[in-house]
N, C-alpha and C positions, 0 to 999 in steps of 0.2 A: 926809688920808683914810686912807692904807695905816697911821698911826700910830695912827690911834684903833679901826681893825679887831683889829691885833695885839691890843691892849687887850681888846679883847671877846673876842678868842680865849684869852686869857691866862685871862679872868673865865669864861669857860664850861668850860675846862680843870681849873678849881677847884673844881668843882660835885660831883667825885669819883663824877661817872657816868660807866661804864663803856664801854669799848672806844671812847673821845672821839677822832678824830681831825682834822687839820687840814693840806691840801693846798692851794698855791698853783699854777696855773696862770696864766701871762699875768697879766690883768686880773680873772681870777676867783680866789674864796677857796673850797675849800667844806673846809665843817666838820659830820663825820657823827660821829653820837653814838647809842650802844646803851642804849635805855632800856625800864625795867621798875619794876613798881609797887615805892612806898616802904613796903618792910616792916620795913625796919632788918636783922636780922643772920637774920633768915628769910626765906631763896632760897625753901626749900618753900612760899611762900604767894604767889612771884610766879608766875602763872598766864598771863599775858596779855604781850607785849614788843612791841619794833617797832626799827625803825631810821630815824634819823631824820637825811636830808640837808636842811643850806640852802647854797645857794651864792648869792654875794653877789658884786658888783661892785665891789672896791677903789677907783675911783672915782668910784661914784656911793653907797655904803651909810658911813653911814644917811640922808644927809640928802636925796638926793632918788629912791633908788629901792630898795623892800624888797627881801630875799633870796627866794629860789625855795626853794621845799621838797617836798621828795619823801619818801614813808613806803615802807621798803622792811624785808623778812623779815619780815613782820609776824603773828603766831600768835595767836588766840583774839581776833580783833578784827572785827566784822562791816565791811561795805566802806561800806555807810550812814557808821557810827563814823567810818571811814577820813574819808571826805568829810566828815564835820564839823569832826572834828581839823584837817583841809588847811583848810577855809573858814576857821575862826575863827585858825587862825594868821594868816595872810594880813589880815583884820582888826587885828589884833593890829597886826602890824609896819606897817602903814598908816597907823595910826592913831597911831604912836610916832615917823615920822618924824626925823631928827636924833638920833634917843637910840640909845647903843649896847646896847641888847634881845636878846644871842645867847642871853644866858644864862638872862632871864623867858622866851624860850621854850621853851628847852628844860625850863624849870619848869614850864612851862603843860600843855605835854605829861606830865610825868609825873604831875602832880596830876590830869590827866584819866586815865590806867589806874592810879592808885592809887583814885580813885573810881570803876571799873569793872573791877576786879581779878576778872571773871568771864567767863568763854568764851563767846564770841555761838554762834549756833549750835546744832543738835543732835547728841545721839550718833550716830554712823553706823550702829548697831546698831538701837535700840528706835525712832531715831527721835524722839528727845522731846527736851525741850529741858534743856540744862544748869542753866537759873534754877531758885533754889529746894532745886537736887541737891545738896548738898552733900559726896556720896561719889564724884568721881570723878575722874580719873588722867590723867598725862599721860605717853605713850611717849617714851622717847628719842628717836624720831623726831618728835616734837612734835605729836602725834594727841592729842585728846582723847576720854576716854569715859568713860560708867559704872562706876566699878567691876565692879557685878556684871554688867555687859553685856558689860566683854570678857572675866573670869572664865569667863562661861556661852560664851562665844565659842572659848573656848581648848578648853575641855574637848570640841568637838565637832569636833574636827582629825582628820581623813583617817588611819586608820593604815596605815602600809608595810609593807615587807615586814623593816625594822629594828622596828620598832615603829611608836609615834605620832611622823606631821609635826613638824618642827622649829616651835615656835609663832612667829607672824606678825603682825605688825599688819596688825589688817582693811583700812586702807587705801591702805598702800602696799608691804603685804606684806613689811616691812625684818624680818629675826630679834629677836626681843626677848630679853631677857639673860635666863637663868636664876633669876639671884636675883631681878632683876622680878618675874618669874612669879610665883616661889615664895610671894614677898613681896605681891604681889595676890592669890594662894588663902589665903593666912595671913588677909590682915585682911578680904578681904570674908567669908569662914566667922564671922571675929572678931566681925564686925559686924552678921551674919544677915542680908546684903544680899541684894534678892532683883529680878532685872530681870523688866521685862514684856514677856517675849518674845510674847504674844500679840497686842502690840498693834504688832507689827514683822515684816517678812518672814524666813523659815527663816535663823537664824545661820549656818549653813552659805553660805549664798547671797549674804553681805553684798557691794556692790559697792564699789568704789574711788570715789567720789565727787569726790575732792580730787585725783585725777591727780598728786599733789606730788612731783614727783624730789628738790630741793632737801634735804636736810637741814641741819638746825638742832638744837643738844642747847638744852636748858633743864635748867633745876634740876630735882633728885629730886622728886616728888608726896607726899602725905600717905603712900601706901603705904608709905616705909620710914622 
């Protein structure tokens, strides 16, 4: 058993997904692996990631008991999603029995957010949904939004007695970088983007909805 698991870890180690690791405990294996849609050598179009544990029983996997899996940091992924990914894994390794499968699942998983390489969710701003939007951004703090919603967002910052507020993500208030900014008023202008703030509460008023202490960076957005 302990021989043919190495194997699978060896085989899922190959797969040259990112931040793969692999920890023995006891009688337990697990092996977490940081996955994100297959866009080849463009980061800026993975949009959506997740992390992804199984932990398996060195003496019972594969042949009489599948691995446990757990989806953890998981950004732009609605929790429904969540729970179908978990179901049909689980499927999956049930149904494969005796076969060493580390590595078809972790391909299963990322052929599912390379086929849903889009934000569930609405902007926290306008409110509306990301389907369909094709203009909008991700903060280094891993928020998504509109382009021109958090654009119209910034420009309505509280000024001091320095000047204008140091700008913010609307939802967990973390400092955004400069050249971000800069770099979001350049191409939403560029682009003549225009949000509907009429059909969303005062920009000013936005609330924190996501409560997210956590941070997590992700690849640059289309804005730079």
């Amino acid at each position: 058993y302990q021989r043919r698991v190495r194997e699978a870890v060896v085989s899922t180690q190959s797969t040259g997904s990112s931040g793969i690791n692999a920890e023995y405990g006891g009688n337990e294996l697990e092996v977490k692996v940081s996955l994100t849609p297959s866009t080849g050598d463009r980061w800026d179009l993975k949009y959506v990631f997740l992390d992804l544990t199984m932990t398996v029983n060195k003496m019972e996997y594969p042949d009489t008991k599948p691995p446990l899996f757990k989806l953890s940091r998981v950004r732009g992924i609605s929790q429904d999603h969540q729970d179908r990914i978990l179901h049909e894994l689980s499927e999956l390794a049930t149904s494969r029995l005796g076969d060493n499968i580390l590595y078809e699942l972790i391909e299963f998983v990322q052929d599912t957010l390379t086929h849903n390489n889009m934000p569930a969710g609405n902007c926290p701003i306008c409110l509306e949904s990301f389907s369909g939007y094709c203009h909008f951004t991700i903060t280094e703090c891993t928020h998504y939004f509109h382009m021109a919603c958090l654009n119209e967002h910034l420009k309505h910052l509280d000024k001091t007695e320095d000047g204008f507020d140091e700008p913010r993500c609307p939802s967990c208030r973390e400092i955004l970088d400069d050249d971000y900014v800069e770099a979001l008023q350049r191409n939403t202008n560029e682009l003549g983007l225009k949000c509907n703030l009429h059909k969303a509460r005062s920009v000013a008023s936005v609330e924190n909805p996501l409560q997210e202490k956590e941070r997590h960076r992700v690849s640059d957005h289309i804005i730079f």
